[in-house]
N, C-alpha and C positions, 0 to 999 in steps of 0.2 A: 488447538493450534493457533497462534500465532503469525498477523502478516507484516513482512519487515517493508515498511513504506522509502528507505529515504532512497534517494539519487546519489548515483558515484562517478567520478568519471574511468574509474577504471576498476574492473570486474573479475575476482580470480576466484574459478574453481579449484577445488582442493577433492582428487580422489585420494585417501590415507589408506593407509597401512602401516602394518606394524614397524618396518625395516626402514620401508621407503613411502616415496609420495608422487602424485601427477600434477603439474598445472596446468593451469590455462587460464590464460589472461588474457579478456578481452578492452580494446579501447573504447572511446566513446562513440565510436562510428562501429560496435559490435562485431572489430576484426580481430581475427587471434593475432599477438603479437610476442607470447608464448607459449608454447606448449611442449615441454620436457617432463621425466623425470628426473628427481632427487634424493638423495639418501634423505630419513627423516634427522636432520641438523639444523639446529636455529641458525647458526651464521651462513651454513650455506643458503638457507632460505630467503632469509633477508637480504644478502646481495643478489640474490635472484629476482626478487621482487622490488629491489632499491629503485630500478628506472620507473614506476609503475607507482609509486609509494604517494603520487600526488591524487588526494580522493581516491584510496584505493579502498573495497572491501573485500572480505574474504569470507567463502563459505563451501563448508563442509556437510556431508552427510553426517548425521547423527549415527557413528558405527562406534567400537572399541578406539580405547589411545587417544579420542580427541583433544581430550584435555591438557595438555602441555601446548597443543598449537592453540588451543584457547588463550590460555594463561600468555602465550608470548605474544599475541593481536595483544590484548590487555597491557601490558607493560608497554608497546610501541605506539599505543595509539590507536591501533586499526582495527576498523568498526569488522567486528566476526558475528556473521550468521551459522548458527545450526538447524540442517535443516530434516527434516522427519520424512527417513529414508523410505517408508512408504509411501507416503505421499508423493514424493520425487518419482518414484517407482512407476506411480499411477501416474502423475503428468508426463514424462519421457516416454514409456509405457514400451521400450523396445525389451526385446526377448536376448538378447545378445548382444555382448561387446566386451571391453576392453579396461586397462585402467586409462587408456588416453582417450577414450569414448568417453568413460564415465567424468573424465574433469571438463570436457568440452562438455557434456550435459548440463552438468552442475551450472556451469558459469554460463550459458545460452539460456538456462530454465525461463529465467523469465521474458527472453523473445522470442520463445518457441510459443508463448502464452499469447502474449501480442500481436504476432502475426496471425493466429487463432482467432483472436477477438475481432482484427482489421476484417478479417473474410466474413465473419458474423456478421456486422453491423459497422463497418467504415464510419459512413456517416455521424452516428450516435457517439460513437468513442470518439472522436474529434471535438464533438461539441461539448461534453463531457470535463475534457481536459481543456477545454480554453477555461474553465473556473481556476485563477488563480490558486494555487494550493492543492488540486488535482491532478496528478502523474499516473504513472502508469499503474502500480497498483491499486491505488486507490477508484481510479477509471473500471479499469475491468472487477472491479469487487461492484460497484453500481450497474455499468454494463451488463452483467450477468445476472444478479441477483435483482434489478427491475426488468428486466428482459424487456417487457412492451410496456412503455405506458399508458396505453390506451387503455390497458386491462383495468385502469383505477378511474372509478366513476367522478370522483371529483377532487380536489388537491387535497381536503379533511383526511380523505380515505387513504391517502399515500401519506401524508406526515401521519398518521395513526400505524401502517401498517410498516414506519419505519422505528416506530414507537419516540416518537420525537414531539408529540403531544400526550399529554394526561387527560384520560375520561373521566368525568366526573359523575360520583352517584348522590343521587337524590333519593328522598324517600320524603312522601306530605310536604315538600318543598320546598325540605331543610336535605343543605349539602351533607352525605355521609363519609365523604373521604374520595379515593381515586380508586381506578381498578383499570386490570388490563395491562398489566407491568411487563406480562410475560407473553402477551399475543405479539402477532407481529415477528418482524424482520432483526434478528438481532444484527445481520450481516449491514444491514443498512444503517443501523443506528450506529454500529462502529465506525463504519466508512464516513459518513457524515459529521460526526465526534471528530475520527482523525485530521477532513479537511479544515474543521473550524481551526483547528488549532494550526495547521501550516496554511490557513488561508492569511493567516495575520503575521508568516512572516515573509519579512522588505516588502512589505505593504502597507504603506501610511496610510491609504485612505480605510483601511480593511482595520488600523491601530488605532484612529482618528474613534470607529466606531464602536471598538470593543473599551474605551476607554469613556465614552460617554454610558455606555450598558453597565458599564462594571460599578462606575457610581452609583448606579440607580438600583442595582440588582443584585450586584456583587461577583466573583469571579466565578463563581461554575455556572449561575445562571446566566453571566452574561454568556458565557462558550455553547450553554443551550441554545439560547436566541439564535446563536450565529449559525450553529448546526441547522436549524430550523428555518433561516432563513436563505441557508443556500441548498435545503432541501425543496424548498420554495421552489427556489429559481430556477434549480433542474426539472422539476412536474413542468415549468412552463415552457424553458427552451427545449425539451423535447417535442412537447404538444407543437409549439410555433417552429420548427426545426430553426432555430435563430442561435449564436454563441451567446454567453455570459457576459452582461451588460455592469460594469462595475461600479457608474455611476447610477444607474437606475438601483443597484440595489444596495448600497448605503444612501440614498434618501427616501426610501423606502420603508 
């Protein structure tokens, strides 16, 4: 499975079925500002959703029939998430409801998750997401999946256990290659991958430094370095509870 990282400023769940369909449409301040049903018809849908069309996405459960409302997000433009109705299942986790239940589910899933993580660890998830290029998914996939940094005796041990460095074998004192590809956090090495790549954008000084790496090293190593280096950053603003220093860490 698959995590869809970007930002929208407006949010619609989609419960489908065969006939008909449920929305709900939340704004950017996560209030409903639809929720009906509709026969399943592209025009009636689209004027449905026409006031809302600005940064909108859409997403559905992964059930029978989606695919025509796939194919018509695709022709309009509009970013469609499917999402793997188990998992939905298991994060909502109610026994009972509705199809107007289930479109408000849909389209809340991800700040039923947030407010989740806020009660966890407030703190950490703030400092987290002051790293330019870290929102909300990408937060709570770190959030959770380094739970405590204390548990990591030194920063080696956490770029190692996010697999964001290479071990190297030796043998009589000649290098024999890497090893250890597969230990480790793959959850982390993702999340860290993802931020490099949106840590660089509408960020000059974050382009300033991937364009100096990229000569030197070339393009997927330089997006290592950067991965590795705001892997860095995080081992240390946890440790010193301090936000993300953007100048200390492009001269760095």
């Amino acid at each position: 499975m698959q995590y869809y990282t970007e930002q929208h400023r407006h949010t619609c769940g989609v419960d489908l079925h065969g006939r008909n369909l449920y929305l709900c449409v939340l704004d950017p301040d996560r209030q409903i500002v639809l929720h009906r049903r509709y026969d399943c018809d592209e025009e009636k849908l689209l004027r449905a959703l026409a006031p809302y069309r600005e940064d909108l996405v859409v997403g559905v459960e992964c059930m029978f029939k989606w695919y025509w409302l796939a194919d018509l997000c695709d022709e309009q433009g509009i970013p469609f998430v499917l999402g793997h109705a188990l998992e939905m299942k298991a994060i909502h986790g109610r026994k009972s409801g509705n199809d107007k239940l289930d479109a408000e589910r849909i389209a809340r899933l991800e700040r039923t998750i947030i407010k989740a993580a806020r009660g966890h660890d407030r703190h950490a998830f703030t400092l987290l997401k002051s790293v330019h290029g870290i929102g909300d998914v990408i937060g709570l996939t770190l959030l959770y999946e380094i739970h405590d940094i204390n548990r990591f005796d030194s920063l080696g041990g956490f770029l190692s256990y996010c697999r964001l460095i290479k071990c190297e074998k030796t043998s009589d004192g000649k290098k024999k290659g890497t090893g250890g590809r597969k230990q480790g956090n793959h959850h982390l090495k993702w999340a860290f991958s993802e931020a490099a790549a949106l840590f660089l954008r509408g960020n000059p000084e974050g382009q300033k430094l991937h364009s100096r790496l990229l000569k030197k090293h070339g393009k997927a190593k330089a997006l290592g370095i950067i991965a590795a280096k705001l892997a860095r950053s995080v081992y240390y603003m946890l440790h010193r509870n301090t936000p993300f220093d953007m100048d200390r860490f492009v001269r760095t």
